[in-house]
Steps between C-alpha positions, in 0.01 A plus 500: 500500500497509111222321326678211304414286183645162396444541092517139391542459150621215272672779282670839616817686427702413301281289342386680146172434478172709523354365803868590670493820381142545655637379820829689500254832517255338740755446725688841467130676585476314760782613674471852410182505679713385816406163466860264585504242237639170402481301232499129419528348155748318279812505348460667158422248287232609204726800336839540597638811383858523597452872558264468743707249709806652540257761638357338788713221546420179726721424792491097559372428853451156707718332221307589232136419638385839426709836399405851605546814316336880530312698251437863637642432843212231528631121628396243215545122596587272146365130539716343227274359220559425143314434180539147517398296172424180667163435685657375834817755498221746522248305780818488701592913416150583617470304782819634612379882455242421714673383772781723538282834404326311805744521754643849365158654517502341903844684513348862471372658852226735475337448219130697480405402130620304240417558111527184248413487118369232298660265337529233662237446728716362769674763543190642696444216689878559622403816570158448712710245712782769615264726521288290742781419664682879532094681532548653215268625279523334106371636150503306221540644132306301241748587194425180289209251580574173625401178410285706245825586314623143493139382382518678203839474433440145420717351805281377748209289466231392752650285774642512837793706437209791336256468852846554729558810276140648571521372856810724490357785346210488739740480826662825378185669436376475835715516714741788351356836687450649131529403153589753249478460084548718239165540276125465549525179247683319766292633757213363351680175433611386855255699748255244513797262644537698806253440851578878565453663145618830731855408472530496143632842372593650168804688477668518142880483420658782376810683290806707676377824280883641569648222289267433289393862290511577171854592364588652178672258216797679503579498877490099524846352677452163283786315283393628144682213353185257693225768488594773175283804441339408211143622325402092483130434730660334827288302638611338825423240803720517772491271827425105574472270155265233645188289466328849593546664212340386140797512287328406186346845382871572513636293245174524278514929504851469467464235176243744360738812529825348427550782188330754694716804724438311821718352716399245790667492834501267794686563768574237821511133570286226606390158483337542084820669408692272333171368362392858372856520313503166338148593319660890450785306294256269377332753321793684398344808664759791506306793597418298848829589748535294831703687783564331842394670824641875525579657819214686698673863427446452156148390490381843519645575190469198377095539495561852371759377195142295380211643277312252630454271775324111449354289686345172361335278811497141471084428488534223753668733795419826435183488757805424846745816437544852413820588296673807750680618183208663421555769703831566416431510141215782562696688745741578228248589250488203239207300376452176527371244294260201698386136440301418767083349531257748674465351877871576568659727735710662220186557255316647830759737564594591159152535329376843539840698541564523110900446562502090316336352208332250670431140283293277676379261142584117630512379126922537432389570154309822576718590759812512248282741252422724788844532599573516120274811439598680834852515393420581158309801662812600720758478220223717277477797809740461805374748657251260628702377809613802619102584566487177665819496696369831632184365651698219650761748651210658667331251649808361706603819615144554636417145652831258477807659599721342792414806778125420447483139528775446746268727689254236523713232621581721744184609574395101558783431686411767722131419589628116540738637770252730665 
């Protein structure tokens, strides 16, 4: 009898966002290496690109209590669940995830092991309960640190609500079979909250190298009339506009090079959006372009179109995450341009590979003169990020690409099982 995994996810196919995309390739390694999977997640519900779902599309089941669909012949079960604006539309959306993801998860015979990533937490405690219940074996992927994130995000304070969280975090800890994250700076973080430090493994996330390469100008599919070839400095962000990102080096660099051959693009959507455009418009900043999301086909060229690649991390969150674009952007040979402080998971895996300018000043005042004089440099001798995007191309094809991490999943999933 086949080996088989229950990959329970909050996002997945056709969903269009990075931790989807991650899964999507989990879950097609998986099953080359014989394993039968499954998948449970929700409907799509953070980028819906049209594309994408007339792709895969979701056939209503029970009456509309969940919808299935198949990406590479593998079953995917669709929770419904929306980005609802009001607090207690969204209690009563999660609550009901739970539940039915639940009872689906009870649904599936045979399961051996089941795979969840972070966030939320509760999606692992969903996922220690079937597996109890089914004797399988469950990993847990530590993508994003929780409460920590919400700490320092400024949304929860000390209280009852804060000690359920860590009594949370704590239950999935120790009683998932392992616990995977991606860096050493999350290691370091969390192993101290497990009783069986053993469990706790480091296995980094990775880039699909045979989408994302380096292509030549002139062989990008875009729509010239959104992205012309032109000799202007692009310099572009593309993926979730939230509280994650620090959005005012942004409009300061952009204020400071409004007569300069630069132009500024941000591409996607999110909660600081409409927020990000008001102040764009406020300013009367023209060489700053914002794009919505652009299907996954074209992000390829997308990060190839750019000179360069930014990434400006809000101070207060930049410690609970680890931005996947990065890979993405180096596997197609760009540079990339950093905000972050020094005990982070991006400055620890970025520092000594001389493929980003790395500016870790906390002032905002010195941190806008650095990024001032590093693009003075690059317009003065462009040549500079080609040497850099180099180095970064080599790295991921040595450490980071899908075969070789996927591997490792495997590899865990294996010894769990054995």
């Amino acid at each position: 009898m086949k080996k088989k995994i229950l990959i329970h996810s909050l996002v997945f196919s056709p969903d269009g966002v990075s931790t989807a995309y991650l899964y999507n390739d989990i879950a097609v390694g998986f099953k080359e290496c014989g394993y039968e999977v499954v998948v449970l997640t929700t409907t799509p519900h953070y980028n819906l690109v049209q594309q994408e779902l007339n792709k895969q599309p979701l056939k209503r089941c029970w009456g509309g209590i969940f919808y299935k669909s198949a990406f590479h012949g593998i079953p995917v079960y669709h929770v419904p669940q929306k980005k609802f604006k009001n607090f207690p539309a969204r209690v009563a959306g999660f609550i009901f995830l739970h539940i039915i993801s639940f009872i689906l998860g009870l649904t599936q015979r045979n399961i051996s092991l089941i795979l969840s990533p972070s966030p939320p937490l509760t999606i692992g405690i969903v996922s220690i309960l079937i597996g109890k219940l089914k004797g399988a074996k469950v990993i847990y992927n530590v993508q994003e640190i929780y409460p920590d994130f919400l700490i320092n995000q400024g949304n929860l304070k000390p209280g009852l609500f804060l000690t359920v969280l860590k009594s949370f975090e704590s239950f999935v800890y120790n009683y998932s079979d392992a616990v995977t994250t991606i860096d050493d700076v999350f290691y370091k973080t969390i192993i101290s909250r497990f009783k069986t430090p053993s469990k706790l493994v480091v296995i980094p996330n990775f880039v699909d190298t045979d989408i994302y390469k380096p292509i030549d100008n002139d062989k990008l599919n875009l729509d010239r009339s959104v992205f012309p070839d032109t000799q202007l400095l692009k310099i572009m962000y593309a993926g979730n506009i939230g509280h994650a990102q620090d959005w005012d080096p942004l409009l300061e660099t952009a204020a400071r090079f409004i007569n300069e051959p630069i132009i500024f693009l941000v591409i996607g959507e999110g909660v600081a959006k409409e927020k990000l455009e008001q102040l764009v418009r406020q300013r009367k900043l023209s060489n700053v372009q914002l794009l919505p999301y652009q299907p996954r086909k074209c992000m390829a060229e997308l990060a190839n179109y750019a000179d360069l690649h930014f990434i400006f991390m809000n101070p207060q969150m930049e410690g609970q995450g680890f931005p996947s674009k990065v890979y993405t952007i180096m596997s197609c040979e760009k540079a990339i341009l950093i905000t972050s402080g020094l005990n982070t998971p991006l400055y620890h895996f970025l520092q000594n590979k001389n493929c980003a300018f790395l500016i870790t000043e906390g002032s905002s005042e010195k941190k806008f003169v650095e990024i001032e004089n590093i693009l003075k440099k690059i317009l003065a001798d462009r040549s500079i990020l080609k040497k850099m995007g180099k180095n970064g191309f080599e790295v991921i094809q040595q450490s980071y690409s899908k075969t070789a991490v996927v591997a490792q999943y495997i590899h865990l999933g294996n010894r769990l099982l054995s």
